[in-house]
mmCIF file of the N, C-alpha and C atoms, coordinates in Angstrom:
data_MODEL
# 
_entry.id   MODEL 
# 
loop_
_atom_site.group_PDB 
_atom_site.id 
_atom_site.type_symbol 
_atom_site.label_atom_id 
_atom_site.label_alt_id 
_atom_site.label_comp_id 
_atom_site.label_asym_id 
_atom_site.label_entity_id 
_atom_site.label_seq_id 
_atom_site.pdbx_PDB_ins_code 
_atom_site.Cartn_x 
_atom_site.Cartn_y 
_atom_site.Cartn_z 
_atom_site.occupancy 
_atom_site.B_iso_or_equiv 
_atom_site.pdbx_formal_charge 
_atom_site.auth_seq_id 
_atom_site.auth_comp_id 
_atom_site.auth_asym_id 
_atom_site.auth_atom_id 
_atom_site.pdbx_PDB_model_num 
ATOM 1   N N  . UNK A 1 1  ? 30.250 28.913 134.888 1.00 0.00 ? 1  UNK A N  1 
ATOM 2   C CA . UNK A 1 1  ? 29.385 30.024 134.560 1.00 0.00 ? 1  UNK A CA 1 
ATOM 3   C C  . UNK A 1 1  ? 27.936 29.587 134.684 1.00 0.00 ? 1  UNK A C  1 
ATOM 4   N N  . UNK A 1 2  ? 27.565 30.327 134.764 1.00 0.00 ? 2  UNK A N  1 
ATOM 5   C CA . UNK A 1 2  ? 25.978 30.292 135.190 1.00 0.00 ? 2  UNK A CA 1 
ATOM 6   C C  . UNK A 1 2  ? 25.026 31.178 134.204 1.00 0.00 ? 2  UNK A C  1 
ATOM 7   N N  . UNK A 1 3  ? 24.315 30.888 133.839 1.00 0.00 ? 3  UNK A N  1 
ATOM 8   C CA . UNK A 1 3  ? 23.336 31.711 132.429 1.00 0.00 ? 3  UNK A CA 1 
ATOM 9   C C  . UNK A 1 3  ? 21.897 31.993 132.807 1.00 0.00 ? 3  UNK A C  1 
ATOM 10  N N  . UNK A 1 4  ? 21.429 33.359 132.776 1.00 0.00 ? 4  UNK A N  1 
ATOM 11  C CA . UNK A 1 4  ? 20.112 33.228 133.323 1.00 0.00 ? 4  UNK A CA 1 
ATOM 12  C C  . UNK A 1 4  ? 19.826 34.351 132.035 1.00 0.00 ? 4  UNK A C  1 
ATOM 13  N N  . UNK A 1 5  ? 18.461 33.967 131.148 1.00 0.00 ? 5  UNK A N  1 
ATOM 14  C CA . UNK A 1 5  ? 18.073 34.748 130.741 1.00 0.00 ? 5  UNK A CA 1 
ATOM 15  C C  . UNK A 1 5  ? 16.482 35.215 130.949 1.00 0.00 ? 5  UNK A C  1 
ATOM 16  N N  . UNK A 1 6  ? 16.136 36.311 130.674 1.00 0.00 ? 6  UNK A N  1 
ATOM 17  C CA . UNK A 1 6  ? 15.329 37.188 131.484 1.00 0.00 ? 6  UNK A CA 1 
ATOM 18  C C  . UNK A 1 6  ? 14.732 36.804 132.804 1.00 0.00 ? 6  UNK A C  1 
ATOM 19  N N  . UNK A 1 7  ? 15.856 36.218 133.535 1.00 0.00 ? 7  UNK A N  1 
ATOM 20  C CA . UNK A 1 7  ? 15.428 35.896 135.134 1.00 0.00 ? 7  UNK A CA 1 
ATOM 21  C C  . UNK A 1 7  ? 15.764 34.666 135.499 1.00 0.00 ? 7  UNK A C  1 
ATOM 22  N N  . UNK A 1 8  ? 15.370 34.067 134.488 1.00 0.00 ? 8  UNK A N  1 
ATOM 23  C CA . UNK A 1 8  ? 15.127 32.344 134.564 1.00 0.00 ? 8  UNK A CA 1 
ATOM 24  C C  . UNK A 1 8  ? 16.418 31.469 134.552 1.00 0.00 ? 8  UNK A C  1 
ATOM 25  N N  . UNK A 1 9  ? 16.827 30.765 134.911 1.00 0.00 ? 9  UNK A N  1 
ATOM 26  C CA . UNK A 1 9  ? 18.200 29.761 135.062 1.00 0.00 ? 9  UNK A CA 1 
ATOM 27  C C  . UNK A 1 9  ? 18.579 29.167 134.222 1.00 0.00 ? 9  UNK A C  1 
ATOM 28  N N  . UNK A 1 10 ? 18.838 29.345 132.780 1.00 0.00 ? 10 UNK A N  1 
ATOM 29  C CA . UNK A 1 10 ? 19.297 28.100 131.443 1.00 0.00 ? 10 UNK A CA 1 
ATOM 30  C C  . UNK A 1 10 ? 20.284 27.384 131.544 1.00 0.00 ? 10 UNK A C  1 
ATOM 31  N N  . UNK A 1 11 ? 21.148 27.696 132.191 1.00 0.00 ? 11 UNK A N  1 
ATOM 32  C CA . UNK A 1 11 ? 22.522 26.754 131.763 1.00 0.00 ? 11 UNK A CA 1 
ATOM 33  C C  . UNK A 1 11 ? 23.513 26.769 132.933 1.00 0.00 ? 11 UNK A C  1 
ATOM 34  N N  . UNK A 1 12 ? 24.566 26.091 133.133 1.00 0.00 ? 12 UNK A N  1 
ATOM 35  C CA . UNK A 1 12 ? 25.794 25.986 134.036 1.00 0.00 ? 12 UNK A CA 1 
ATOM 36  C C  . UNK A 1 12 ? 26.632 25.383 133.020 1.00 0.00 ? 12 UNK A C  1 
ATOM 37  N N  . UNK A 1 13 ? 27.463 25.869 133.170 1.00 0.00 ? 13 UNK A N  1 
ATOM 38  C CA . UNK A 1 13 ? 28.487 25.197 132.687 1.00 0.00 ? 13 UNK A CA 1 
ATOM 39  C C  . UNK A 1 13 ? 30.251 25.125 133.577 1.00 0.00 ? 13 UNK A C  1 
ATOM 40  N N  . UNK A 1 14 ? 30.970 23.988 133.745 1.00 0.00 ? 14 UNK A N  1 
ATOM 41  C CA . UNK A 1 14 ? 32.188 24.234 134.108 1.00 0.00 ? 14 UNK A CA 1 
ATOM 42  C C  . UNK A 1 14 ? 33.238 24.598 133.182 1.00 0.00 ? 14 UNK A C  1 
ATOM 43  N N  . UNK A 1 15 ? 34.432 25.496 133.816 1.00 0.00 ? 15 UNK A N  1 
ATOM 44  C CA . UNK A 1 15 ? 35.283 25.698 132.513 1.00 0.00 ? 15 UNK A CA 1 
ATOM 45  C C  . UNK A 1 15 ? 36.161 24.629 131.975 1.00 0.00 ? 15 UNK A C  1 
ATOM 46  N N  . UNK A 1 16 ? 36.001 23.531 132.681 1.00 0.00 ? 16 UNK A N  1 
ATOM 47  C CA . UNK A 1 16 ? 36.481 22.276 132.272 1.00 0.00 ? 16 UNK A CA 1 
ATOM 48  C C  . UNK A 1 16 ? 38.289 22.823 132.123 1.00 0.00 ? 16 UNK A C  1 
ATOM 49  N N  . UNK A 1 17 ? 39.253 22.581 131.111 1.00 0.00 ? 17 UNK A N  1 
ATOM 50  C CA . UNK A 1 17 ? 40.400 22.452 130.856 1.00 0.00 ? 17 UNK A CA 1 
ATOM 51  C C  . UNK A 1 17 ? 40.745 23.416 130.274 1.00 0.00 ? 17 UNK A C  1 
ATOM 52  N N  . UNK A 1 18 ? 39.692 24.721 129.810 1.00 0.00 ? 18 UNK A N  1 
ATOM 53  C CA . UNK A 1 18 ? 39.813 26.039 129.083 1.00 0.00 ? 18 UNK A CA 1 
ATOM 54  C C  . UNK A 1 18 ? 39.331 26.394 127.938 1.00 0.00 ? 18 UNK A C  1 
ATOM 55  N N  . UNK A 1 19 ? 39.101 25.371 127.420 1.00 0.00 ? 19 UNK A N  1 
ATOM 56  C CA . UNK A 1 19 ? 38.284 25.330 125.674 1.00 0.00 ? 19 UNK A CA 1 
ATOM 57  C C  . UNK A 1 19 ? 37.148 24.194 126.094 1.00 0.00 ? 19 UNK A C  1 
ATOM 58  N N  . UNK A 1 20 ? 37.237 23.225 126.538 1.00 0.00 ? 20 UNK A N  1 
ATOM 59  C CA . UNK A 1 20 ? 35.935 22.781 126.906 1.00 0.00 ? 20 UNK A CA 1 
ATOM 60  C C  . UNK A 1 20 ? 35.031 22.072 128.342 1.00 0.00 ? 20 UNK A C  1 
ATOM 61  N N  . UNK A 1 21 ? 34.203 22.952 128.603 1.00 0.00 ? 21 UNK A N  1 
ATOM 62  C CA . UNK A 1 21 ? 34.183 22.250 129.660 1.00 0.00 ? 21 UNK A CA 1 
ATOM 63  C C  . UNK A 1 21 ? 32.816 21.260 130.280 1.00 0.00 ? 21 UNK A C  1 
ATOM 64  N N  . UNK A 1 22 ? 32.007 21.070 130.935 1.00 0.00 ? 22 UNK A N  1 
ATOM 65  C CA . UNK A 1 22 ? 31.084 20.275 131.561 1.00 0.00 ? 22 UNK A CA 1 
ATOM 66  C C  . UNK A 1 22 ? 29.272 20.978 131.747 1.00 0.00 ? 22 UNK A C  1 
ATOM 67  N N  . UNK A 1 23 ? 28.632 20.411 130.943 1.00 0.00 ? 23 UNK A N  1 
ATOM 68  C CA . UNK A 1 23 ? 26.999 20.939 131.375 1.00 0.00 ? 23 UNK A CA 1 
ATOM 69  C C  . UNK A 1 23 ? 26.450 20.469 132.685 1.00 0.00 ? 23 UNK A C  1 
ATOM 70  N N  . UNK A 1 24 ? 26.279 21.766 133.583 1.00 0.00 ? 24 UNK A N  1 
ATOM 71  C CA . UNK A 1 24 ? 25.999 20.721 134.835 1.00 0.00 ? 24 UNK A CA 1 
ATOM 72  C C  . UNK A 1 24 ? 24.473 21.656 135.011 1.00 0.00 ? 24 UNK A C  1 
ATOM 73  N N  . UNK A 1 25 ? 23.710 22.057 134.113 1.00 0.00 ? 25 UNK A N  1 
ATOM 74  C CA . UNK A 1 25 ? 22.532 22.703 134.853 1.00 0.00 ? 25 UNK A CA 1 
ATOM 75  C C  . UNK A 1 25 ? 21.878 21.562 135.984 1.00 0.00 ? 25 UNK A C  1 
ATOM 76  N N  . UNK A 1 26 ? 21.770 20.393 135.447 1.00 0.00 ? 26 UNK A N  1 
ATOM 77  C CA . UNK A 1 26 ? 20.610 19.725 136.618 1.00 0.00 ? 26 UNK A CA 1 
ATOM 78  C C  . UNK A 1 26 ? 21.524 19.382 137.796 1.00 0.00 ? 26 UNK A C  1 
ATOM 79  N N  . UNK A 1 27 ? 22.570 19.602 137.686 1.00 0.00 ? 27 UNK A N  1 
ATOM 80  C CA . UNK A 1 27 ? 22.843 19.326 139.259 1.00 0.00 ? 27 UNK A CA 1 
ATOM 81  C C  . UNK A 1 27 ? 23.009 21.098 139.788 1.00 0.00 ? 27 UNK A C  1 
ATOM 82  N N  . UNK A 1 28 ? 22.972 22.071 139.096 1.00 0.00 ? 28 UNK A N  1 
ATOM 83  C CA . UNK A 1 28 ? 22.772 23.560 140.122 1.00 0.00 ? 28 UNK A CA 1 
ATOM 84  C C  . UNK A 1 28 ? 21.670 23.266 140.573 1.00 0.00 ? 28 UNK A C  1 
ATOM 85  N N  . UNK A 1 29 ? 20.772 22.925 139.852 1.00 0.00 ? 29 UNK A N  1 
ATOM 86  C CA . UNK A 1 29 ? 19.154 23.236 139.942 1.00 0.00 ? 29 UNK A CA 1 
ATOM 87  C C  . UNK A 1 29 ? 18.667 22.259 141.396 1.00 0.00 ? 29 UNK A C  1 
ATOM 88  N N  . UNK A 1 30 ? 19.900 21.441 141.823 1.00 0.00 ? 30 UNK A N  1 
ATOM 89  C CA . UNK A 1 30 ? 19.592 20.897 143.181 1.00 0.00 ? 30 UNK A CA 1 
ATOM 90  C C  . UNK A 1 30 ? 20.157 21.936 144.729 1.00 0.00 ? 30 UNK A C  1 
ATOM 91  N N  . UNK A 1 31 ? 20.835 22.795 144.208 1.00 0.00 ? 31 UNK A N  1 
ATOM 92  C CA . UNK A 1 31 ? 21.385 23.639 145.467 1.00 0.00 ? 31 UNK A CA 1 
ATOM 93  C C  . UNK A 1 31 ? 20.498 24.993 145.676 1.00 0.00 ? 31 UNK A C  1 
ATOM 94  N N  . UNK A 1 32 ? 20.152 24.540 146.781 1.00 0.00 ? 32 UNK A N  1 
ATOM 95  C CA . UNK A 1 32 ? 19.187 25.341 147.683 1.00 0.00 ? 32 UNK A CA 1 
ATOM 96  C C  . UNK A 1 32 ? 18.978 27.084 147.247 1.00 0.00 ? 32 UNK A C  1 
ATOM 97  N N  . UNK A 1 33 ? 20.579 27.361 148.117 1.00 0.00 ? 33 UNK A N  1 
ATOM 98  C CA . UNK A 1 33 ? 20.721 28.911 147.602 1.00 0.00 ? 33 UNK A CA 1 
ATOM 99  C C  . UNK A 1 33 ? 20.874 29.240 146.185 1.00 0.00 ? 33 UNK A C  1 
ATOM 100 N N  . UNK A 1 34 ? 20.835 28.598 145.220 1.00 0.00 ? 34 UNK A N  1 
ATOM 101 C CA . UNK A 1 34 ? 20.956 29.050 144.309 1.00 0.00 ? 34 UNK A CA 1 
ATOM 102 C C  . UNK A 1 34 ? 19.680 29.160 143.225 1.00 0.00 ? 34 UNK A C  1 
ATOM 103 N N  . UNK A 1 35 ? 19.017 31.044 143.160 1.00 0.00 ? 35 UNK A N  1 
ATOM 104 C CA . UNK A 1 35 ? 17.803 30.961 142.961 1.00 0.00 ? 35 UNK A CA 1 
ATOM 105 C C  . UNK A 1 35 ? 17.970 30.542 140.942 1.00 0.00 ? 35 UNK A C  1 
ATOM 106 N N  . UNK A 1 36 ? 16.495 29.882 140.768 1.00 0.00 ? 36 UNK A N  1 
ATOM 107 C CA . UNK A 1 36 ? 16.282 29.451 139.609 1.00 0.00 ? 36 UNK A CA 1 
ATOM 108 C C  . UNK A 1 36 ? 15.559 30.572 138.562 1.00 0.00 ? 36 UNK A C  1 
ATOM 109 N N  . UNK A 1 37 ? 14.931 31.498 140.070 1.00 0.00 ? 37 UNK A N  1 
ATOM 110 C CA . UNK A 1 37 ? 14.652 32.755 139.143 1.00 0.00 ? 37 UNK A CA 1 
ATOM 111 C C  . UNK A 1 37 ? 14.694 33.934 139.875 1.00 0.00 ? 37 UNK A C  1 
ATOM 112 N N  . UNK A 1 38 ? 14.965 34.625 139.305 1.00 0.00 ? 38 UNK A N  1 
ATOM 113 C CA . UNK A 1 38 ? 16.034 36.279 139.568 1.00 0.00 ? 38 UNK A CA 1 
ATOM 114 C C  . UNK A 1 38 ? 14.494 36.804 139.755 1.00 0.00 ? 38 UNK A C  1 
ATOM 115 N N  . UNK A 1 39 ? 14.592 37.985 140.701 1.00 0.00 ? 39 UNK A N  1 
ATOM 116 C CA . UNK A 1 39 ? 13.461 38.859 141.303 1.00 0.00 ? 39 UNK A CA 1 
ATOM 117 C C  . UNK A 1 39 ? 13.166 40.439 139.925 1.00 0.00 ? 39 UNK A C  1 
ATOM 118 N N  . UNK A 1 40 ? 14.619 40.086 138.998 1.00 0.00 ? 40 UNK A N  1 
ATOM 119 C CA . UNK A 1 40 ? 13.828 40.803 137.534 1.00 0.00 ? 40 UNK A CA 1 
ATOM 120 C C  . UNK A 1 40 ? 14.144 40.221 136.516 1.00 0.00 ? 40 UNK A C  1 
ATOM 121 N N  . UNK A 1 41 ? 13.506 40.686 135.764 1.00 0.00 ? 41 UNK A N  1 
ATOM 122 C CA . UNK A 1 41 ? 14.171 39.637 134.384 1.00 0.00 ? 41 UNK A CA 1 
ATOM 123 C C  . UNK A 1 41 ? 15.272 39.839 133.606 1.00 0.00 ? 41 UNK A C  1 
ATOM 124 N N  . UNK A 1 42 ? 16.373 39.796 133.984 1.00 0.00 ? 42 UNK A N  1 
ATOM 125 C CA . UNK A 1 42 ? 17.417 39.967 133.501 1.00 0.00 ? 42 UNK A CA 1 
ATOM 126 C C  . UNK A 1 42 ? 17.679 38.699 132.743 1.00 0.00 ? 42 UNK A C  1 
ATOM 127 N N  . UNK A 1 43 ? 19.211 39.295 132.012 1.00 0.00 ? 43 UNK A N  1 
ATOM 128 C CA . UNK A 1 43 ? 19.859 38.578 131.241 1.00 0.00 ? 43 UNK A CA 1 
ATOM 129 C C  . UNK A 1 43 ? 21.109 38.888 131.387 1.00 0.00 ? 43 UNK A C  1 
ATOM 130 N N  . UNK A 1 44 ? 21.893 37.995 132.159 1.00 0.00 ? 44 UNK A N  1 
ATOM 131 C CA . UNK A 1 44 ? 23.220 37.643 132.252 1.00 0.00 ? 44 UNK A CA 1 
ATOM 132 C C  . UNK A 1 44 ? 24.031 36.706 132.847 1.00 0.00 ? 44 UNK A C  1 
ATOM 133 N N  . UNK A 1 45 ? 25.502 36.428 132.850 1.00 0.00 ? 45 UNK A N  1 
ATOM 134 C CA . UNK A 1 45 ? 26.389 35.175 133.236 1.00 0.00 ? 45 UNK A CA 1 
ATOM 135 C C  . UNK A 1 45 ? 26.997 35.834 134.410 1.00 0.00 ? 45 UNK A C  1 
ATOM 136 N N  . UNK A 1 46 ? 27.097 34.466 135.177 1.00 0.00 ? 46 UNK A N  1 
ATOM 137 C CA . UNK A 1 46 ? 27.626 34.947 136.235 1.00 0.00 ? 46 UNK A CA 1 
ATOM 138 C C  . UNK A 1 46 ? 28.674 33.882 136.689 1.00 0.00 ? 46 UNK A C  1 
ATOM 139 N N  . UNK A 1 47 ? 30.195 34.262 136.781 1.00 0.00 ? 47 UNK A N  1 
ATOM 140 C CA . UNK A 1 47 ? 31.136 33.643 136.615 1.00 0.00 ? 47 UNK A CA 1 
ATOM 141 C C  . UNK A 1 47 ? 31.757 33.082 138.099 1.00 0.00 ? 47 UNK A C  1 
ATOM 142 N N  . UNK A 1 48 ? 32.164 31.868 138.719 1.00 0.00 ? 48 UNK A N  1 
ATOM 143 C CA . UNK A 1 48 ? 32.614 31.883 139.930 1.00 0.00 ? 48 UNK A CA 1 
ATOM 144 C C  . UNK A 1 48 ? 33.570 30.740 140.318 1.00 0.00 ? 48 UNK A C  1 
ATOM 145 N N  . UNK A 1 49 ? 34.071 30.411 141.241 1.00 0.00 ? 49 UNK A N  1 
ATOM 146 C CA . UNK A 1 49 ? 35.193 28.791 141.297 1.00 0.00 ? 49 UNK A CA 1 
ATOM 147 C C  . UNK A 1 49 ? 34.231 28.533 143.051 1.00 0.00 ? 49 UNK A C  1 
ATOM 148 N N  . UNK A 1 50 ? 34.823 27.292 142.742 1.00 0.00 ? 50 UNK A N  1 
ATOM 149 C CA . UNK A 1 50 ? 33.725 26.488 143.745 1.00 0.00 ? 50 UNK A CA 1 
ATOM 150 C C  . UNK A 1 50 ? 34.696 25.636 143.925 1.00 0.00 ? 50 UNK A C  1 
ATOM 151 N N  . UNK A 1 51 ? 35.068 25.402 145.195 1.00 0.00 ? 51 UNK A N  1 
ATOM 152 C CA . UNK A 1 51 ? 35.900 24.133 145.347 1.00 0.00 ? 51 UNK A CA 1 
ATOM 153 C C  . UNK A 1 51 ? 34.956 22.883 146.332 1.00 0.00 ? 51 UNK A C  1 
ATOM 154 N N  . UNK A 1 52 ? 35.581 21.876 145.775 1.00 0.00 ? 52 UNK A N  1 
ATOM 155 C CA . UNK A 1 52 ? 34.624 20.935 146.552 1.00 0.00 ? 52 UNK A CA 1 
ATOM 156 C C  . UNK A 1 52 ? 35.926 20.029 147.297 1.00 0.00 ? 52 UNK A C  1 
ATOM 157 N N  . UNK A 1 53 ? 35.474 19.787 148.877 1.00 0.00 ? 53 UNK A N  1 
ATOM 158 C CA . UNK A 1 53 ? 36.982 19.040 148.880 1.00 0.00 ? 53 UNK A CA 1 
ATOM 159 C C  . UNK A 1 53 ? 36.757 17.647 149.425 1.00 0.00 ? 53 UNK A C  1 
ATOM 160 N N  . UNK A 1 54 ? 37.307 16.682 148.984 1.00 0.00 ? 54 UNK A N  1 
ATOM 161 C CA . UNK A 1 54 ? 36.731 14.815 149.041 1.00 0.00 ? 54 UNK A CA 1 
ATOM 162 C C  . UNK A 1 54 ? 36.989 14.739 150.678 1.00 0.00 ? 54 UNK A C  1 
ATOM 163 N N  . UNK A 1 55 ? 35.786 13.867 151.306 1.00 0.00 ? 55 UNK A N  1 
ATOM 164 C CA . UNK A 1 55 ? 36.097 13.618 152.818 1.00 0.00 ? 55 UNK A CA 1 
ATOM 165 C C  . UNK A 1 55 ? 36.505 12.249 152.461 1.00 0.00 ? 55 UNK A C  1 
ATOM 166 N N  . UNK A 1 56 ? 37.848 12.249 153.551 1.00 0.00 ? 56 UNK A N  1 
ATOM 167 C CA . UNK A 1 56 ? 38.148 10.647 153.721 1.00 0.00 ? 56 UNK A CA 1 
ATOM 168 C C  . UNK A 1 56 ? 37.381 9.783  154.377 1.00 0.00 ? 56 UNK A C  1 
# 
């Protein structure tokens, strides 16, 4: 999940195992497309799965 309040980028989090999972804001805050601030000031989460897959 992803947390932006009134625009701005606060938090990431992974859902980890279901009850707890991983703070990863400073590593979103390195990916390009992903803006740090919203074009209004909103407030809301935005939920998604991301797979990453290991190169041999």
């Amino acid at each position: 999940s992803i947390l932006y309040e009134k625009g701005i980028l606060q938090a990431g989090v992974t859902r980890g195992d279901g009850i707890q999972g991983d703070e990863i804001t400073p590593n979103l805050k390195t990916i390009a497309g992903l803006p740090l601030k919203l074009k209004k000031p909103l407030d809301l989460e935005v939920r998604g799965e991301v797979y990453l897959s290991k190169k041999h």
